[in-house]
C-alpha positions in Angstrom: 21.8 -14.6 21.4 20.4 -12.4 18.7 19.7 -8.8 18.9 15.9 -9.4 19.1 16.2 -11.8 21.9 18.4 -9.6 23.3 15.5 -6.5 22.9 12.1 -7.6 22.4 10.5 -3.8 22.9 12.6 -3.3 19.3 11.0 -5.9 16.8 10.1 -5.2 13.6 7.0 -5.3 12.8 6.4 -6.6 9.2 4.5 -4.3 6.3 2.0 -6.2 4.3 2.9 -6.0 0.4 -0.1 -5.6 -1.7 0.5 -6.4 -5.6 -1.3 -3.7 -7.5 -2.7 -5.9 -10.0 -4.8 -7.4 -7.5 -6.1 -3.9 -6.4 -6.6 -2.9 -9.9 -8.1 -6.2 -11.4 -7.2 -5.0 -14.9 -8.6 -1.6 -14.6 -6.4 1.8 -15.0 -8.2 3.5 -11.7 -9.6 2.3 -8.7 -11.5 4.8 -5.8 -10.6 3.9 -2.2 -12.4 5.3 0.4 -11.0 6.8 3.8 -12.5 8.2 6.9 -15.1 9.2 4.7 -12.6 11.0 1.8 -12.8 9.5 -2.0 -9.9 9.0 -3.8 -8.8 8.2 -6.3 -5.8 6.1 -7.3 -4.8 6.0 -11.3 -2.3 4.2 -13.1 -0.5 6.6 -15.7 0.4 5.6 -19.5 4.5 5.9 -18.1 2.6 2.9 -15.2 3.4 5.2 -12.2 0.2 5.6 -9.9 -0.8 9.0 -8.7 -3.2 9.5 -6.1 -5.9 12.5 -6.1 -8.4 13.5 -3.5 
């Protein structure tokens, strides 16, 4: 038996993996939206992403 038959309360749920290209769709900045906050999330020239409210 393995350990999640053994203990179902203790599964692991998966995290969805989102490629940034397809959020960025060739851009260098997309804003996102949230609970009614804009952001905005940038890819730098180094290709790290920084986030600003």
């Amino acid at each position: 038996m393995t350990e999640q038959a053994k203990r179902p309360e203790q599964q692991v749920t998966q995290v969805r993996i989102i490629e940034s290209a397809d959020v960025f769709r060739g851009q260098s900045e997309v804003v996102i939206r949230h609970e009614g906050a804009v952001y905005r999330l940038k890819i730098t020239r180094q290709g790290k992403l920084i986030l600003n409210k």
